[in-house]
mmCIF file of the C-alpha atoms, coordinates in Angstrom:
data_MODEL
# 
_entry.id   MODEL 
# 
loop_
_atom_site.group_PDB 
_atom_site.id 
_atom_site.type_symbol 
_atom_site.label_atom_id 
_atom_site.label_alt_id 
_atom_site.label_comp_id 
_atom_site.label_asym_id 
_atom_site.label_entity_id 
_atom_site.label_seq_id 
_atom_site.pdbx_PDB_ins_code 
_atom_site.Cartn_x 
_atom_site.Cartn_y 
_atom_site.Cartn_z 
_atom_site.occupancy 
_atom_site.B_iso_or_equiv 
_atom_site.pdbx_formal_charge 
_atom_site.auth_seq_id 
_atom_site.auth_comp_id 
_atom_site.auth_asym_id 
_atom_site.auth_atom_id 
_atom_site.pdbx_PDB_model_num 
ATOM 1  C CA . UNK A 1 1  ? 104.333 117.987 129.095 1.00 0.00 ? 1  UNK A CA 1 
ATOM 2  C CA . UNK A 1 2  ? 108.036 116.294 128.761 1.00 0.00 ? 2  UNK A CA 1 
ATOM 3  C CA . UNK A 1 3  ? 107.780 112.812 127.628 1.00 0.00 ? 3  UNK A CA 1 
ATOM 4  C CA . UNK A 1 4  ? 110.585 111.099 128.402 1.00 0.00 ? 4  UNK A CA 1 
ATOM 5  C CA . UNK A 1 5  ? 111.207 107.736 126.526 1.00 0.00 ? 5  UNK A CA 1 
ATOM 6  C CA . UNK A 1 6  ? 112.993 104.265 127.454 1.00 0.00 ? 6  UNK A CA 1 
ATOM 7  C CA . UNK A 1 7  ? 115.502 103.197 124.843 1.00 0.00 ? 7  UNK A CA 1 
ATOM 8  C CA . UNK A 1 8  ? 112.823 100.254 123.547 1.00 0.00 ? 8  UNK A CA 1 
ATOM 9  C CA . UNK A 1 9  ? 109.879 102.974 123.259 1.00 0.00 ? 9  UNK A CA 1 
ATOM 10 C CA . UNK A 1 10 ? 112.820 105.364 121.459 1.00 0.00 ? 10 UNK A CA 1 
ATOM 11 C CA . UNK A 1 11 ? 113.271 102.301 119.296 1.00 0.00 ? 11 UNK A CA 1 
ATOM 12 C CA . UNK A 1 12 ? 109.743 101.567 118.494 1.00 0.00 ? 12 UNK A CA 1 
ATOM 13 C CA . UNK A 1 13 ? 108.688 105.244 117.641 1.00 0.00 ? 13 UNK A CA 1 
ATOM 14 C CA . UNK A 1 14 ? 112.245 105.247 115.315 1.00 0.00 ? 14 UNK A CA 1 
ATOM 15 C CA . UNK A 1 15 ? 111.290 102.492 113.754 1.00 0.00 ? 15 UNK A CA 1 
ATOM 16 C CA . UNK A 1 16 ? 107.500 103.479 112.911 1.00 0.00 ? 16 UNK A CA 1 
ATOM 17 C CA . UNK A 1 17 ? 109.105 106.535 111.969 1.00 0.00 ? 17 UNK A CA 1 
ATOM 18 C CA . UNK A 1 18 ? 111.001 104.985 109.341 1.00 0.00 ? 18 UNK A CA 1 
ATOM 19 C CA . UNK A 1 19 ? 108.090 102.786 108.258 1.00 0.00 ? 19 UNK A CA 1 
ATOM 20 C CA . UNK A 1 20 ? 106.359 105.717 107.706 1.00 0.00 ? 20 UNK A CA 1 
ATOM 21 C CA . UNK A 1 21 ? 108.542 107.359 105.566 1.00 0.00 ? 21 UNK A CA 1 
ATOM 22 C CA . UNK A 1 22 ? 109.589 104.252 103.596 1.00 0.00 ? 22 UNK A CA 1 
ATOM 23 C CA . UNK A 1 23 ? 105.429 104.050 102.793 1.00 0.00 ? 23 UNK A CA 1 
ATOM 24 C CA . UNK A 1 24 ? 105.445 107.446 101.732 1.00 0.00 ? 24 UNK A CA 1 
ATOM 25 C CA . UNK A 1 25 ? 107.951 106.831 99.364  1.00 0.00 ? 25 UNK A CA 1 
ATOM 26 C CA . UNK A 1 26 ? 107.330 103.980 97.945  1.00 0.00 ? 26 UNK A CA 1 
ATOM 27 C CA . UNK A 1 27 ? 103.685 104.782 97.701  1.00 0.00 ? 27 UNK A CA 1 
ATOM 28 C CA . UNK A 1 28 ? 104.529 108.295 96.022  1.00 0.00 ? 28 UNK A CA 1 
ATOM 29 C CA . UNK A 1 29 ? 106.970 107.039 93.146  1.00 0.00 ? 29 UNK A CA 1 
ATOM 30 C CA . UNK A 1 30 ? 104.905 105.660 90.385  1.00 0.00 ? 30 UNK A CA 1 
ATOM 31 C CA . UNK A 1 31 ? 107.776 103.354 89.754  1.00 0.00 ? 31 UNK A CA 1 
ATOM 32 C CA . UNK A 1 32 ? 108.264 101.391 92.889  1.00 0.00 ? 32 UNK A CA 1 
ATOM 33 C CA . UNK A 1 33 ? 104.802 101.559 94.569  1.00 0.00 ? 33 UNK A CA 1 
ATOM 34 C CA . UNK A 1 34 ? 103.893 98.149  92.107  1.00 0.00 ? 34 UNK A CA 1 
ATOM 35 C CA . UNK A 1 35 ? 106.509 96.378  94.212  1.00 0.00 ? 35 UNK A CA 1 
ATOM 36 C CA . UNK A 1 36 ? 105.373 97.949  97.667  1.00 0.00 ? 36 UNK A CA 1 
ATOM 37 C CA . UNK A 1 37 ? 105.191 94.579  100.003 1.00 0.00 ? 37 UNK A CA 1 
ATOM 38 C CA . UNK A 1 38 ? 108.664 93.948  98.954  1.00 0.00 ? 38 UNK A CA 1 
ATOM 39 C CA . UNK A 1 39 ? 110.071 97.381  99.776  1.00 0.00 ? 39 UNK A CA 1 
ATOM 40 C CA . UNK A 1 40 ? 107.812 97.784  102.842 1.00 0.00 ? 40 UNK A CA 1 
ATOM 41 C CA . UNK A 1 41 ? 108.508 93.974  103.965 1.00 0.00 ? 41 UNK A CA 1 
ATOM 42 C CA . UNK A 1 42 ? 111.461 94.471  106.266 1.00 0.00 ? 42 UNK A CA 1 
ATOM 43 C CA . UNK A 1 43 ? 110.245 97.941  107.781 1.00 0.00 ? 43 UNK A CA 1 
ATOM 44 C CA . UNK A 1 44 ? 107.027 96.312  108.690 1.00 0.00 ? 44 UNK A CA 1 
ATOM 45 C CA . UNK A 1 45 ? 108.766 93.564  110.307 1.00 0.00 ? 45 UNK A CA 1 
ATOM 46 C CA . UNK A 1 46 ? 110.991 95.927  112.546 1.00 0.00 ? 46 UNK A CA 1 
ATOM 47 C CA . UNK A 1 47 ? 108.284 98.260  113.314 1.00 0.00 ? 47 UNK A CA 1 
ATOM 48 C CA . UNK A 1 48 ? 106.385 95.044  114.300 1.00 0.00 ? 48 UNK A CA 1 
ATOM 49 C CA . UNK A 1 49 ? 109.232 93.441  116.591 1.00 0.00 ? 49 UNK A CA 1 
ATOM 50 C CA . UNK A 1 50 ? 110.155 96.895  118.295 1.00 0.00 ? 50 UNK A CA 1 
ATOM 51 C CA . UNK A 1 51 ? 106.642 97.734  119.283 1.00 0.00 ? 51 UNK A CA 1 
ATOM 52 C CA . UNK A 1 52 ? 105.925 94.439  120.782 1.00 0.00 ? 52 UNK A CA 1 
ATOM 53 C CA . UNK A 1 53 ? 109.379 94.617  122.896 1.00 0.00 ? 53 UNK A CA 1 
ATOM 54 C CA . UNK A 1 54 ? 108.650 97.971  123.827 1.00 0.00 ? 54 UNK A CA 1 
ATOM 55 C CA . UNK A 1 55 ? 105.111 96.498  124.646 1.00 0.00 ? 55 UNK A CA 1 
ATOM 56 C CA . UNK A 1 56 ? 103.234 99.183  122.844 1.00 0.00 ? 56 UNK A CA 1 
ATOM 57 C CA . UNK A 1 57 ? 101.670 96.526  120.832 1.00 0.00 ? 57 UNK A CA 1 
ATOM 58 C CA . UNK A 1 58 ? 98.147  97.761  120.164 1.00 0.00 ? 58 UNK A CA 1 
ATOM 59 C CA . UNK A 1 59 ? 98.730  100.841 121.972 1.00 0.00 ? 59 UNK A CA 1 
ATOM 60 C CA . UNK A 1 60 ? 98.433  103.153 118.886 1.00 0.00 ? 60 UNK A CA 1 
ATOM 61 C CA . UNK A 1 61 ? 98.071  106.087 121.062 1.00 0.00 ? 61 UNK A CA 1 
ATOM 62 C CA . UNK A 1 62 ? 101.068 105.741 123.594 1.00 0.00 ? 62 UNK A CA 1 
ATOM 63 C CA . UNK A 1 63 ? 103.267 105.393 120.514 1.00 0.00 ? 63 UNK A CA 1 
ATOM 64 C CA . UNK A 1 64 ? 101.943 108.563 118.275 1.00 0.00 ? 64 UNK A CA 1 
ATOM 65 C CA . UNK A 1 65 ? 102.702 110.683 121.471 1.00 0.00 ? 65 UNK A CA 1 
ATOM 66 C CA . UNK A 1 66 ? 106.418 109.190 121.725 1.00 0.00 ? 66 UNK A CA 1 
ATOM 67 C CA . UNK A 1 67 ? 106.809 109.524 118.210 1.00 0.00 ? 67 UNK A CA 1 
ATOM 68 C CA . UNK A 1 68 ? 105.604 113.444 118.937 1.00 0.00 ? 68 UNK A CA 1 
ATOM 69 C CA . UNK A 1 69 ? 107.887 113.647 121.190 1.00 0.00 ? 69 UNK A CA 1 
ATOM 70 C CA . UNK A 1 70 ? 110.733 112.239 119.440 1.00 0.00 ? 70 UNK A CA 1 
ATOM 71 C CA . UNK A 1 71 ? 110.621 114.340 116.886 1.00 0.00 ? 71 UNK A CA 1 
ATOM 72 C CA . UNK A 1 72 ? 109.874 117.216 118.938 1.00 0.00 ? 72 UNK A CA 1 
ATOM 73 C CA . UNK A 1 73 ? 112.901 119.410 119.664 1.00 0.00 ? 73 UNK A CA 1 
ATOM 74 C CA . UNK A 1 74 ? 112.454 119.512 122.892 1.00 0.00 ? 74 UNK A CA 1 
ATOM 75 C CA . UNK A 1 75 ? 111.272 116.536 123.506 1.00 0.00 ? 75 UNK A CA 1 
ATOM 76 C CA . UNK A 1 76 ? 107.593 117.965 124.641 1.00 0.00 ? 76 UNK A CA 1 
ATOM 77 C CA . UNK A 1 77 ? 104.172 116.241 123.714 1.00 0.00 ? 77 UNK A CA 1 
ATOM 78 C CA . UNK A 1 78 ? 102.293 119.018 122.053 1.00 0.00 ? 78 UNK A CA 1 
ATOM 79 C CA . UNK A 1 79 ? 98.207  118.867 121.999 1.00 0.00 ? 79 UNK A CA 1 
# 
């Protein structure tokens, strides 16, 4: 199944997807995960205001499948 996304969804699912990886990092590095809230602040706040103008807001499964498909290849939602 092709998912195809608008550019706010594209934006949201970017933006968790950067969240994400910012946690990871932060959390992983014994030197900076003491000062996670400030690191993980600003990509909170984006991830926050792109979902809710994408309106995806609480919709935890819409956005794992765009984020699927966004980092899929070819763009396909795989089960």
């Amino acid at each position: 199944m092709t998912t195809t996304l608008t550019s706010r969804e594209r934006a949201a699912a970017q933006a968790y997807i950067r969240l994400m990886e910012t946690a990871r990092a932060v959390l992983t590095d014994p030197a900076l995960a003491p000062m996670a809230v400030a690191h993980l602040s600003s990509p909170m706040a984006e991830a926050d205001e792109a979902l809710r103008r994408a309106g995806l807001s609480g919709n935890e499964a819409r956005l794992l499948r765009l984020v699927s498909a966004l980092r899929s290849p070819d763009g396909t939602v795989r089960p």
